[in-house]
FILO-523713 format. One record per residue (C-alpha): residue number from 1; chain; x, y, z. Coordinates in steps of 0.05 Angstrom, whole numbers. Example, Ala and Ser with C-alpha at 12.3 -4.5 7.8 and 13.67 -1.06 7.14 Angstrom:
residues 2
<r resi="1" chain="A" u="246" v="-90" w="156"/>
<r resi="2" chain="A" u="273" v="-21" w="143"/>
This chain:
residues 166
<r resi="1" chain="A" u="382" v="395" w="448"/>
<r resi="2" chain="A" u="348" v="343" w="494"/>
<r resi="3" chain="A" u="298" v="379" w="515"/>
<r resi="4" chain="A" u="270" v="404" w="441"/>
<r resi="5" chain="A" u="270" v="324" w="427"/>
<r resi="6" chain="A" u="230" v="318" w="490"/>
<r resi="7" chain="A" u="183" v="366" w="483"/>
<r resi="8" chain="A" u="170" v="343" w="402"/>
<r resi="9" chain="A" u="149" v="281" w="417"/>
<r resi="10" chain="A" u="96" v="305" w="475"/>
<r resi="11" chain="A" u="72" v="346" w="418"/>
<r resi="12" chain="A" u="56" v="279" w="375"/>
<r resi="13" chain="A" u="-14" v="260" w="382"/>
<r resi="14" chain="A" u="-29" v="199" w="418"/>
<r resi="15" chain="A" u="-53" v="155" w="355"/>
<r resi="16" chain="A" u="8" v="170" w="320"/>
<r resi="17" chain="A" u="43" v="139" w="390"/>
<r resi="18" chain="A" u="-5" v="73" w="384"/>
<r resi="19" chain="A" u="34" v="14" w="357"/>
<r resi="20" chain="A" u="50" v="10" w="284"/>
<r resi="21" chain="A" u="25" v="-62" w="275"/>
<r resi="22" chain="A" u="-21" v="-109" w="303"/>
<r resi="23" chain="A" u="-5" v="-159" w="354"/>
<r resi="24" chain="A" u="2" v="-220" w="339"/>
<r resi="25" chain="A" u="-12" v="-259" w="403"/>
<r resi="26" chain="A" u="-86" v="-224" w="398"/>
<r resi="27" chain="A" u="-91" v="-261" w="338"/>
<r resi="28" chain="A" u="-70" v="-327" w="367"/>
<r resi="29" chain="A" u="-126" v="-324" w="425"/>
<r resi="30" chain="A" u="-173" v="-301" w="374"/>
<r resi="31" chain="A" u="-164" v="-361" w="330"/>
<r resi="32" chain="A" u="-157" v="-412" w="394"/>
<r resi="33" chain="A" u="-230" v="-378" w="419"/>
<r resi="34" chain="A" u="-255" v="-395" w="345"/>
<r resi="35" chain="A" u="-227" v="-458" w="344"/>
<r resi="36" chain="A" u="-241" v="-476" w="415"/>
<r resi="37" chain="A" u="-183" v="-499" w="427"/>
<r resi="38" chain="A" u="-113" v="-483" w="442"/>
<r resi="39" chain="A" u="-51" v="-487" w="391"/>
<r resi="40" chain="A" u="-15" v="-544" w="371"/>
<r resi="41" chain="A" u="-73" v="-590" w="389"/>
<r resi="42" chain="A" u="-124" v="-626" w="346"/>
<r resi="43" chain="A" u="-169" v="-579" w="321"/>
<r resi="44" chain="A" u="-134" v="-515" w="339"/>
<r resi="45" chain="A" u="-75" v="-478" w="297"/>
<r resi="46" chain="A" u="-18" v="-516" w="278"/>
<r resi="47" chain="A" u="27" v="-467" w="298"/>
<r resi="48" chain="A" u="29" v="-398" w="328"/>
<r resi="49" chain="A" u="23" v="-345" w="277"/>
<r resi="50" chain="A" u="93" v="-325" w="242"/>
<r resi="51" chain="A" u="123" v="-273" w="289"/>
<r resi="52" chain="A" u="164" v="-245" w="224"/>
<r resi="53" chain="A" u="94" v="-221" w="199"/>
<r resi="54" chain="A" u="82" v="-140" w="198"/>
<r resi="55" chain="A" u="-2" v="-132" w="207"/>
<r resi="56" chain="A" u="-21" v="-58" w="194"/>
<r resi="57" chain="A" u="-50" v="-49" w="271"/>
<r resi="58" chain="A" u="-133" v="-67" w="248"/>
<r resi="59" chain="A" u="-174" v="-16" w="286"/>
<r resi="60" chain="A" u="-243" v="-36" w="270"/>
<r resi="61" chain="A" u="-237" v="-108" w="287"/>
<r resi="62" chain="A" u="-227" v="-174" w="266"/>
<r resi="63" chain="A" u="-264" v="-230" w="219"/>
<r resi="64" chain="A" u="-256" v="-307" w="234"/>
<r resi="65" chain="A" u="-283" v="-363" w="189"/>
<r resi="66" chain="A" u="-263" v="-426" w="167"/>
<r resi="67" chain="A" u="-219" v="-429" w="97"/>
<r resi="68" chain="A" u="-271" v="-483" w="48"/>
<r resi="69" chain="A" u="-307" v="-535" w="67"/>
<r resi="70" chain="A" u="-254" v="-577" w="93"/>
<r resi="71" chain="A" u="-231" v="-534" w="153"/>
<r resi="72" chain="A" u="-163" v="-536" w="141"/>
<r resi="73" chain="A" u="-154" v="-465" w="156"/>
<r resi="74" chain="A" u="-179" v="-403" w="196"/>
<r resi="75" chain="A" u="-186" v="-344" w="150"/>
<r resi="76" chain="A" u="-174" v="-275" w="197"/>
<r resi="77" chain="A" u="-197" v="-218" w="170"/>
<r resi="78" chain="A" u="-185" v="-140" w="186"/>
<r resi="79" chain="A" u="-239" v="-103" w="167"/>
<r resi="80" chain="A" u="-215" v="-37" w="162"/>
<r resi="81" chain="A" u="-225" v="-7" w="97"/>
<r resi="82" chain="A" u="-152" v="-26" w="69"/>
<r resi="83" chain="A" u="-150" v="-85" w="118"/>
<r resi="84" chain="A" u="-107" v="-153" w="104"/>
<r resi="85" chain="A" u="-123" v="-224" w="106"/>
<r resi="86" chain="A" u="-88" v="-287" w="132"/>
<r resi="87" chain="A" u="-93" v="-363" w="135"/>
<r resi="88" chain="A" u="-82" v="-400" w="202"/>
<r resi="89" chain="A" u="-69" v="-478" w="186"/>
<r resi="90" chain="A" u="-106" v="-521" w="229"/>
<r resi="91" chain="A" u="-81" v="-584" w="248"/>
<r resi="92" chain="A" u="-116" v="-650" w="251"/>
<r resi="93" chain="A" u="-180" v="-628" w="217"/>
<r resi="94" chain="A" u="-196" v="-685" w="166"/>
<r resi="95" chain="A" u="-262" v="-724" w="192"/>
<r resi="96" chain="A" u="-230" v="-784" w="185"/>
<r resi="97" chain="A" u="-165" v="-773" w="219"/>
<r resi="98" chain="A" u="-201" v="-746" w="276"/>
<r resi="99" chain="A" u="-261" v="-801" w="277"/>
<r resi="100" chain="A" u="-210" v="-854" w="280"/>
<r resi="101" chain="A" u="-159" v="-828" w="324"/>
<r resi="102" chain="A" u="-229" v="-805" w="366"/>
<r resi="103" chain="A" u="-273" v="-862" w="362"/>
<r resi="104" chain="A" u="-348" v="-871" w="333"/>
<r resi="105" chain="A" u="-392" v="-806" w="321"/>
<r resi="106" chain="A" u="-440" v="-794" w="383"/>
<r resi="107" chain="A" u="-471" v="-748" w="340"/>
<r resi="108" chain="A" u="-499" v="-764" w="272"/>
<r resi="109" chain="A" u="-511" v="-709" w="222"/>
<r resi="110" chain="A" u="-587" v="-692" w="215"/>
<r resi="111" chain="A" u="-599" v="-708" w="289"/>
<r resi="112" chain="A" u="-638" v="-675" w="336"/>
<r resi="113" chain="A" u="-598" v="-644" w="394"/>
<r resi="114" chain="A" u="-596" v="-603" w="446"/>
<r resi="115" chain="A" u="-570" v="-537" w="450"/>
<r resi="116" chain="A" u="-533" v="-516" w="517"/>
<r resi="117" chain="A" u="-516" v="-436" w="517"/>
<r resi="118" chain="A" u="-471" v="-427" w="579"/>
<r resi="119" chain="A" u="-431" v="-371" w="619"/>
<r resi="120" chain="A" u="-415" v="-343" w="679"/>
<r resi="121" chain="A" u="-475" v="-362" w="724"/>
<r resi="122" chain="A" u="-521" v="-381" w="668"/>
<r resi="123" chain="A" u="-545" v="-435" w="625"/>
<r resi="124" chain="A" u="-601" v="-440" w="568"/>
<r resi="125" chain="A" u="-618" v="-498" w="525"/>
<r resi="126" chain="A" u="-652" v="-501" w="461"/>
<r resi="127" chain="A" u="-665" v="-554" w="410"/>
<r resi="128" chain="A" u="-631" v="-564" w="343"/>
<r resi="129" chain="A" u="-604" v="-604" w="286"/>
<r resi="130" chain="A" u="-538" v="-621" w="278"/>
<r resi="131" chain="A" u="-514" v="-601" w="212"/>
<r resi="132" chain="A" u="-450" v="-658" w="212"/>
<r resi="133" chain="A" u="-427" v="-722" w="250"/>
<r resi="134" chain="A" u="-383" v="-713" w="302"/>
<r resi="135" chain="A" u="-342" v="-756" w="350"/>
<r resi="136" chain="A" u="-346" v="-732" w="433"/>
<r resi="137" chain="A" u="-302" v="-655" w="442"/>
<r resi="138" chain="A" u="-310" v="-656" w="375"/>
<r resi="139" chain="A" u="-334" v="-582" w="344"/>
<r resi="140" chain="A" u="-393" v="-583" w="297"/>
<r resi="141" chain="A" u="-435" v="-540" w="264"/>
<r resi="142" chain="A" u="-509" v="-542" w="280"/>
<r resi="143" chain="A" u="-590" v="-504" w="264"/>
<r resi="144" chain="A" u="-616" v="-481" w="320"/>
<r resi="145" chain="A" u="-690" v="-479" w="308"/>
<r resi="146" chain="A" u="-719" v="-411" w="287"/>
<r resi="147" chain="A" u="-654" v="-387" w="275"/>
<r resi="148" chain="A" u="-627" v="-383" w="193"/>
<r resi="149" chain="A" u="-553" v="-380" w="220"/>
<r resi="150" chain="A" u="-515" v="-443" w="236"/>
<r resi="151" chain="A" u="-467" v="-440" w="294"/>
<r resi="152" chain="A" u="-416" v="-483" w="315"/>
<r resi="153" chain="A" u="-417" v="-518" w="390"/>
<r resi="154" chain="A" u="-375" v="-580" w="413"/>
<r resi="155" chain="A" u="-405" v="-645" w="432"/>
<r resi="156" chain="A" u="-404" v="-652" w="504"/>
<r resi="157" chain="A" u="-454" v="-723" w="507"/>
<r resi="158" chain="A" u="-496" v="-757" w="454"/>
<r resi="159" chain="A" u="-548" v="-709" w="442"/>
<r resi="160" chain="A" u="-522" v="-656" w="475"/>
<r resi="161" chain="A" u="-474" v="-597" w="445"/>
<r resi="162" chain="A" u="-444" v="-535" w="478"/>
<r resi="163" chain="A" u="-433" v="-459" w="459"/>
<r resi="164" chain="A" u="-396" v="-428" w="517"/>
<r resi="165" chain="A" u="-401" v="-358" w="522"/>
<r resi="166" chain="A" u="-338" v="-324" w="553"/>
């Protein structure tokens, strides 16, 4: 009788072995390298995502994007055709919690800055504007120029924001 078992479940295709649901941890380093920074700190998810939560595994990929105009949440997205959606709380997001517990904006919104694209042995700089005030580490959105799409980068010096590239 063991060995019918055996060989039956050779005979099951190998997508039908892959996991059932997605994993959750992915989407806990996803949202920390959105967020920029790591969970339970300023900025970054309040709180792991719920463990009790049952994901249909999302084989096309995933979505990120902030939840309104305050920030208060990550929206992550599957984007498989019947794919699910779920919001991440963010803690410490409000611009004046984080101004005063951060100090005075080095950045003021409308300024000219520079750009600073970084990775593994390479940097390139461009000018842009920022699109919001923002305190030093903190992460704003900003235009480069020529480019229609905002992006977000964190303040590293008055003037100066970063968009590391891992």
């Amino acid at each position: 009788m063991k060995r019918i078992i055996l060989s039956l479940a050779l005979a099951i295709p190998f997508p039908a072995l892959a996991a059932p649901f997605q994993d959750l941890a992915t989407l806990d380093s996803e949202v920390m390298r959105f967020t920029g920074v790591p969970t339970g700190s300023p900025g970054g998810a309040s709180l792991p995502v719920d463990r009790r939560l049952k994901l249909a595994a999302c084989r096309q990929g995933l979505a990120l994007g902030w939840n309104g105009a305050r920030r208060d949440a990550v929206v992550v997205q599957c984007t498989d055709p019947d794919g699910w959606r779920i919001f991440v709380p963010v803690s410490g997001t409000s611009a004046a919690g984080t101004a005063a517990a951060a100090g005075p904006p080095v950045v003021a919104r409308g300024e000219v800055v520079t750009i600073v694209v970084s990775g593994d042995g390479f940097s390139v700089s461009q000018s842009g504007q920022a699109l919001e005030a923002g305190v030093l580490g903190a992460w704003i959105r900003v235009q480069p120029d020529g480019r229609k799409e905002p992006l977000r980068a964190r303040i590293v010096r008055p003037g100066m924001v970063s968009v590391p590239v891992r």
